[in-house]
LUMTI-10306 format. One record per residue (C-alpha): residue number from 0; x, y, z. Coordinates in pm, whole numbers, plus 50000, padded with zeros to 5 digits. Layout:
NUM/X/Y/Z $
...
***
This chain:
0/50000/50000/50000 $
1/50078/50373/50002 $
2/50245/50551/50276 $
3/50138/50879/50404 $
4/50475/51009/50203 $
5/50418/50904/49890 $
6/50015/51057/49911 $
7/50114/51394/49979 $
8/50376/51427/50320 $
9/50361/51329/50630 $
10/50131/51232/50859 $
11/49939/51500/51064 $
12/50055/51494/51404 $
13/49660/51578/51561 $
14/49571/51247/51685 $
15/49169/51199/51455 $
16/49022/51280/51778 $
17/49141/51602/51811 $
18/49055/51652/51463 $
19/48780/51900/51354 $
20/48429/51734/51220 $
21/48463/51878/50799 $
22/48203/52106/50792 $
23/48146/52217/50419 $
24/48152/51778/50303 $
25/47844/51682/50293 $
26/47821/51347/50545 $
27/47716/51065/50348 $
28/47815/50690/50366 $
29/47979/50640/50058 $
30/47995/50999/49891 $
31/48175/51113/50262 $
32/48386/51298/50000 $
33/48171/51502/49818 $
34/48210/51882/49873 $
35/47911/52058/49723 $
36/47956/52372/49890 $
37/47979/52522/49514 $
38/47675/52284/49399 $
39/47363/52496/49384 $
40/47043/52363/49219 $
41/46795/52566/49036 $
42/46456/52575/49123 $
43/46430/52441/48710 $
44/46712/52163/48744 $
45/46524/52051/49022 $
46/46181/52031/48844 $
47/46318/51861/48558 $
48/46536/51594/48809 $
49/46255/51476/49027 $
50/45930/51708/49047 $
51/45825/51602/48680 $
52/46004/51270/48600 $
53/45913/51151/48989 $
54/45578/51365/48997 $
55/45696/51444/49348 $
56/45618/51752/49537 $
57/45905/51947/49633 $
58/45793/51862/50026 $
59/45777/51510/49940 $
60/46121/51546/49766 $
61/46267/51728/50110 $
62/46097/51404/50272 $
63/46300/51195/50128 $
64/46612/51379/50144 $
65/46577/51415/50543 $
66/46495/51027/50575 $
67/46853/51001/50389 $
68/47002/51262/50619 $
69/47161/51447/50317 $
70/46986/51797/50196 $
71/46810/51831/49852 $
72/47075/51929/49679 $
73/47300/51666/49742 $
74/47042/51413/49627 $
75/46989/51645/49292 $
76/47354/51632/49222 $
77/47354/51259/49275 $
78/47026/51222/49011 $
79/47233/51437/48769 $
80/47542/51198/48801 $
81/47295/50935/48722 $
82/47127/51072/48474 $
83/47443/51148/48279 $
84/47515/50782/48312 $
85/47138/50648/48269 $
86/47239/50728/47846 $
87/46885/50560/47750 $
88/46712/50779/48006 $
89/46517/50494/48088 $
90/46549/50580/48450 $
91/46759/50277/48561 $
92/47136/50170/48536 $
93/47294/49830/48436 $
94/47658/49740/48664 $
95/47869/49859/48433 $
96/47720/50236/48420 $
97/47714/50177/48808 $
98/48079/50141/48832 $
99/48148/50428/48595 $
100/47911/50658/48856 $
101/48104/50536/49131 $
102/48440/50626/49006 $
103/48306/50958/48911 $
104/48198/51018/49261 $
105/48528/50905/49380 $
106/48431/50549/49454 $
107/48634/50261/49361 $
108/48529/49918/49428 $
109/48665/49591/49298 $
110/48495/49400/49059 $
111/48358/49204/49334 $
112/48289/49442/49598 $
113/48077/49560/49304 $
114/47902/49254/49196 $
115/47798/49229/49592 $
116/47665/49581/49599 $
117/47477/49572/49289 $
118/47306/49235/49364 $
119/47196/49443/49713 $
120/47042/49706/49566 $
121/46906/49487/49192 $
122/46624/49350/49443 $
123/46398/49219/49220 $
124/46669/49083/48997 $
125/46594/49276/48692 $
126/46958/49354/48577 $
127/46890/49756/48650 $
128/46916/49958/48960 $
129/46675/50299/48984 $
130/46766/50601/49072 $
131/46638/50622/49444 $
132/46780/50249/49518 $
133/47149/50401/49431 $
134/47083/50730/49642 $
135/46970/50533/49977 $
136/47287/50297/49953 $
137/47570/50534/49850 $
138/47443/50760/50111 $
139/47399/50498/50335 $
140/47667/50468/50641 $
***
């Protein structure tokens, strides 16, 4: 494996308890890494994400995101990384668009790491995942 000197010096010498909590990251499971403090949805990019394709309300929308624990824009920049790899816009993506989203998001799984989480979340077996299936396990702890 890597040592702290080849990824960029040496180790910090704060023990991680006396480390601060990040702040501006937005605390999900898998996408612990995402910094969206320069992510801001419009009120139209969030119509055409969920409100019309979902015919959700934008309180049932907020619903969801709070039963995620991640705030609505978070889970519109996650439908707009799977849109962009949902290329048939059927609403649904096969493994191997899965593992392209993940590395995008800064994910890396093995091959079987990935086979494991995809068979999670493909419940019904159907070869496809859906949109809100990906969003409750990546931003699941």
């Amino acid at each position: 494996g890597a040592d702290a000197e080849s990824i960029g010096g040496p180790a910090p010498l704060l023990s991680e308890a006396d480390e601060e909590p990040q702040v501006a990251t937005q605390s999900t499971g898998r996408g612990a890494r995402l910094d969206l403090r320069e992510v801001n949805i419009s009120e139209e990019e969030l119509d055409a994400a969920f409100l019309q394709r979902y015919k959700m309300s934008k309180e049932e929308l907020q619903a969801v995101a709070d039963r995620m624990g991640v705030e609505m824009r978070t889970l519109c920049f996650l439908k707009q990384e799977f849109d962009s790899f949902d290329t048939d816009r059927s609403g649904y993506i096969d493994i191997g668009e899965l593992k392209k989203l993940l590395q995008k998001l800064g994910e890396s799984l093995s091959d079987s790491e990935l086979q494991v989480a995809f068979q999670d979340l493909d419940s019904d077996g159907s070869g496809e995942i859906e949109f809100f299936e990906f969003a409750e396990w990546f931003t699941s702890a």
